[in-house]
C-alpha positions as CSV (number, residue, x, y, z in Angstrom):
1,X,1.5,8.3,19.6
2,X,-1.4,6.2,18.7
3,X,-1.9,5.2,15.4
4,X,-5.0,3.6,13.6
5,X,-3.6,1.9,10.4
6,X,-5.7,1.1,7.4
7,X,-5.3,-0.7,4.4
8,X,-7.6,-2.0,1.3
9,X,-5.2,-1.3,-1.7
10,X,-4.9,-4.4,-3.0
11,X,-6.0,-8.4,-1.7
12,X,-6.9,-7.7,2.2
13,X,-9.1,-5.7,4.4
14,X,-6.6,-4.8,7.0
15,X,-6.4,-2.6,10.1
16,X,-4.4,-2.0,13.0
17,X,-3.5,0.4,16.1
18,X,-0.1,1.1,17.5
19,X,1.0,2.6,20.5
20,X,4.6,3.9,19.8
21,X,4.9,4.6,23.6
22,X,4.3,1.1,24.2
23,X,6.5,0.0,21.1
24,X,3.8,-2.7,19.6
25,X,0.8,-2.7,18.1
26,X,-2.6,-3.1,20.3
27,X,-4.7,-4.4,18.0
28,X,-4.4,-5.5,14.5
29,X,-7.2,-7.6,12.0
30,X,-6.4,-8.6,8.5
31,X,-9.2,-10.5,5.9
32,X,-7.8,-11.9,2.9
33,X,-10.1,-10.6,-0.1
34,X,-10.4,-9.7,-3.5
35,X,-13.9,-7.9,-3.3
36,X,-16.5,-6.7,-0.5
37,X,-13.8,-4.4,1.3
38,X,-16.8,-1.6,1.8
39,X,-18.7,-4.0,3.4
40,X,-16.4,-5.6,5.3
41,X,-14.0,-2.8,6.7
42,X,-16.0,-0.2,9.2
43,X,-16.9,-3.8,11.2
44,X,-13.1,-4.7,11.5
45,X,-11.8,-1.2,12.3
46,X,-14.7,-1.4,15.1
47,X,-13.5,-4.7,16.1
48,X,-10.1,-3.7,15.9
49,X,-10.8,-0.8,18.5
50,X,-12.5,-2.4,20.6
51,X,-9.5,-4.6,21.2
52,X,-7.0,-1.9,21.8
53,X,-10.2,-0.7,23.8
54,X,-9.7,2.7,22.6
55,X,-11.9,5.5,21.3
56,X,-10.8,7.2,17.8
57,X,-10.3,10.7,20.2
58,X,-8.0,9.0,21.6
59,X,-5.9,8.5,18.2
60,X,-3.7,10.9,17.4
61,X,-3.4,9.9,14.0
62,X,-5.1,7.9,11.0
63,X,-2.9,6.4,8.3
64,X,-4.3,4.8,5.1
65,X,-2.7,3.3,1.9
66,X,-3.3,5.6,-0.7
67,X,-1.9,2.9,-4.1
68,X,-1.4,1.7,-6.7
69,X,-3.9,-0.8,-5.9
70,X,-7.7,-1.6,-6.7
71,X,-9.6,1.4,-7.6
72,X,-12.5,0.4,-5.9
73,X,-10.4,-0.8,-2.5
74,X,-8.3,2.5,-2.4
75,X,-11.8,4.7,-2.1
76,X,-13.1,2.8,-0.2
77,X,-10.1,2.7,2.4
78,X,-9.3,6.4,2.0
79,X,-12.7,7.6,2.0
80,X,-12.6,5.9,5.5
81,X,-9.8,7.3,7.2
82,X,-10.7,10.9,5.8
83,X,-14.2,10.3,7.6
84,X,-12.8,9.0,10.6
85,X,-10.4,12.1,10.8
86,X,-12.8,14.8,10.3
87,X,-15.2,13.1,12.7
88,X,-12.3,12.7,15.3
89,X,-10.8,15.9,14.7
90,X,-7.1,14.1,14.0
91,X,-4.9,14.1,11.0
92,X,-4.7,11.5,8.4
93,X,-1.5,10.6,6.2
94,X,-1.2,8.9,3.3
95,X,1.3,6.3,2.5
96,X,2.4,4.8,-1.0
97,X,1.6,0.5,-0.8
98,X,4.9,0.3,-2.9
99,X,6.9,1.9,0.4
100,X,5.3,0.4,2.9
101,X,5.6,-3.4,1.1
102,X,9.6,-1.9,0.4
103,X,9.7,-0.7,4.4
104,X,10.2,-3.6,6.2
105,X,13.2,-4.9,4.0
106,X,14.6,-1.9,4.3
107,X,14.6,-1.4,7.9
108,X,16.4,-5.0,7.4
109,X,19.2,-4.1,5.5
110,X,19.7,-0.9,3.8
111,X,22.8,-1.8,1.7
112,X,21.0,-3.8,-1.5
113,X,18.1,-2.5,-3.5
114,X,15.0,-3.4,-2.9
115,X,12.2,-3.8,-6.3
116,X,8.7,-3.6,-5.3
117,X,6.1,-4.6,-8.0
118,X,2.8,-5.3,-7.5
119,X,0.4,-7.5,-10.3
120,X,-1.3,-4.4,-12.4
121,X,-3.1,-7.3,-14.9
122,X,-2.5,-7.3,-18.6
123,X,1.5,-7.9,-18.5
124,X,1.9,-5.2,-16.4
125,X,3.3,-4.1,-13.2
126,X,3.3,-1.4,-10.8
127,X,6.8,-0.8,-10.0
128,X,9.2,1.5,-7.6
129,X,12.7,0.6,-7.2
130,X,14.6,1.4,-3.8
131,X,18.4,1.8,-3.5
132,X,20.9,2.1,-0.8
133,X,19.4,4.1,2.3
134,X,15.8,3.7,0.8
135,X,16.5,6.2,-1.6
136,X,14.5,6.5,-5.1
137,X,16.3,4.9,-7.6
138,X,13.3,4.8,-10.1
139,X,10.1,6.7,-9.1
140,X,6.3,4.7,-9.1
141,X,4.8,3.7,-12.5
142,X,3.1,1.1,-14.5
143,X,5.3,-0.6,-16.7
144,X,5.3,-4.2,-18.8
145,X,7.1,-6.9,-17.1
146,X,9.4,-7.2,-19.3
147,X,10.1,-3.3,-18.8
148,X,10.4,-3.7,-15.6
149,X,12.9,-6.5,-15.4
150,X,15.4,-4.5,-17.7
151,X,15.2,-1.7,-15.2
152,X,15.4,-3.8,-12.0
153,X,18.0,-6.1,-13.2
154,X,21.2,-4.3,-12.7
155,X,22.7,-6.6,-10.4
156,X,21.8,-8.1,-6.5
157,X,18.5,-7.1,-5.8
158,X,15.5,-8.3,-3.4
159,X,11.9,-8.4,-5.3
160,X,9.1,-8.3,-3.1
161,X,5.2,-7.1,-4.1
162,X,2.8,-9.5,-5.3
163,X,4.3,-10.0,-8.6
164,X,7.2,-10.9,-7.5
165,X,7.3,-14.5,-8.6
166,X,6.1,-12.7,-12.1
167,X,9.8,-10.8,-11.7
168,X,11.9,-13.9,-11.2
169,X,10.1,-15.7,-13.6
170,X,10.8,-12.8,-16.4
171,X,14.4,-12.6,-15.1
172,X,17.0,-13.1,-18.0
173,X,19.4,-16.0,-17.1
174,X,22.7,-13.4,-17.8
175,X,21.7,-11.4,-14.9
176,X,22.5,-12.6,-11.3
177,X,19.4,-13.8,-9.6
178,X,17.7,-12.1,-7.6
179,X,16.1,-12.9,-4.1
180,X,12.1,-13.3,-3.5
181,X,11.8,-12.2,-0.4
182,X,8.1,-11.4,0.0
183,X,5.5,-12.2,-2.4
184,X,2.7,-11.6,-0.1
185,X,-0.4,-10.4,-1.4
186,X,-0.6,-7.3,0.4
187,X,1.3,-5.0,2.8
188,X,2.2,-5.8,6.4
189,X,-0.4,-3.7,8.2
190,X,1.7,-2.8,11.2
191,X,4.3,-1.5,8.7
192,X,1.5,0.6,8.0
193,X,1.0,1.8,11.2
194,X,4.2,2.2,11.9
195,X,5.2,4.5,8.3
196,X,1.9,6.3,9.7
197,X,3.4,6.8,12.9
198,X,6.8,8.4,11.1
199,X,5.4,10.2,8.0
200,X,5.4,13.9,8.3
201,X,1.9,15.4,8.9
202,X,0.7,16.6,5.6
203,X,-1.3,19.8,4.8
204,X,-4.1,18.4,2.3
205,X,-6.4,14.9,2.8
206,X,-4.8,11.8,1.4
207,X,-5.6,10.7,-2.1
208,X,-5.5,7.8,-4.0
209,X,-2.4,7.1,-6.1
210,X,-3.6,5.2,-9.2
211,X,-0.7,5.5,-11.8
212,X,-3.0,4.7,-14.5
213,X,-6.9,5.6,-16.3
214,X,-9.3,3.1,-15.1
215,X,-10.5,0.5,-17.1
216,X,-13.3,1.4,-17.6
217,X,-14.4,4.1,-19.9
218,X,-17.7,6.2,-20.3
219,X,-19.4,5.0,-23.6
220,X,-19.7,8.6,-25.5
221,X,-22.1,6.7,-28.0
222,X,-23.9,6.0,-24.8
223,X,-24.5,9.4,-23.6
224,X,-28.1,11.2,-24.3
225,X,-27.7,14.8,-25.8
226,X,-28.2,17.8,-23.8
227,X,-31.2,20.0,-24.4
C-alpha cells in the first residue's frame, strides 16, 4: 500500500509517502510553522511526490490529521486530502493528532499509560489519555490544566503533546513523576502515514475534530437586517 500522509493540525506543514511493501517511507517534508500552511502545503506535497517519483493514481490511500489543532491548519489540510482523493479517485482517512502523537509510544511499550495533551491557549489543554494496549482510558476533550493533571495523575505515566512541559510543570509533588517523553510540537509524520496505512477505510470524507467553538464569534450587533 502506498500511502500519502498529511498533516497541518498544529506547528508544521508536513507530508509524507509510504510504501508498506517496501516497509519505509519514500518521501517525507516537514516546515516548522505557526501560519501560511495554505500557502505553503500543495508545493511540499508536490515536492514530496516528486521524490517518491510517484503519481497520486498510484496512491492507494490519502491520510490527513483531522484535530484538535488550528482551525485554520485543519481546513486547510483536510480540504487537501479530500481534493486530492476525489481527483485521484482513492480514499482518504482521517486520523485524530492526539493518537497519532500517542502511536509511536505505544508501539514502544504498551504496558504504562500514555497522556497526550496538546497547548489549546488560555490554561487549557486538549487532552486524551491511553492505557494499557492503547485502550481509551479518558476520551478527547478540552480541559484546564489543572483538570487535566488530576485526571492524568493516577500514578506512572508518559506525557507527550506539546504541552507537555505545561503537564509536568502542573504536576502535584504527592504524585509520582511522570516521564516527558515527547514534547514536540507536532506529530511525527510517518506515524501518520503509517496510522493511514492501518486505519480502517471509512464510509464518509474526513472532518475536522475541533473539541471546541471557535474564538471568534459573529458580532450580532454587527449584522444588517433583512428586508
Amino acid at each position: 500500500m502506498r500511502v500519502l500522509a498529511i498533516d497541518t493540525a498544529l506547528a508544521v506543514c508536513a507530508a509524507a509517502v509510504l510504501d508498506t511493501e517496501r516497509g519505509a517511507l519514500s518521501a517525507s517534508e516537514s516546515l516548522p510553522m505557526f501560519r501560511g500552511h495554505a500557502e505553503a502545503l500543495m508545493p511540499l506535497i508536490a515536492r514530496v511526490m516528486d521524490q517518491a517519483r510517484i503519481e497520486f493514481v498510484e496512491l492507494d490511500r490519502i491520510a490527513v490529521t483531522t484535530g484538535p489543532g488550528s482551525f485554520t491548519g485543519l481546513r486547510v489540510g483536510i480540504s487537501a486530502a479530500r481534493g486530492i482523493a476525489l481527483a485521484a479517485a482513492k480514499p482518504a482517512v482521517g486520523l485524530s493528532t492526539l493518537a497519532t502523537y500517542a502511536a509511536p509510544h505505544i508501539a514502544q511499550d504498551d504496558s504504562i499509560p500514555v497522556v497526550c495533551v496538546i497547548d489549546a491557549r488560555h490554561e487549557q489543554v486538549y487532552l486524551q489519555i491511553f492505557g494499557a494496549g492503547g485502550r481509551t482510558l479518558v476520551s478527547p476533550r478540552i480541559a484546564p490544566i489543572r483538570e487535566a493533571v488530576r485526571a492524568a495523575a493516577l500514578g506512572p505515566v508518559r506525557i507527550v503533546g506539546s504541552a507537555a512541559e505545561m503537564m509536568v510543570a502542573a504536576w502535584p509533588s504527592s504524585q509520582p513523576p511522570p516521564t516527558l517523553v515527547d514534547a514536540s510540537p507536532a506529530p511525527d509524520i510517518g506515524w501518520v502515514a503509517r496510522l493511514g496505512a492501518a486505519a480502517a477505510e471509512g464510509h464518509a470524507a474526513p472532518k475536522p475534530l475541533y473539541l471546541r467553538a471557535p474564538d471568534a464569534q459573529p458580532q450580532d450587533a454587527s449584522r444588517l437586517p433583512r428586508r
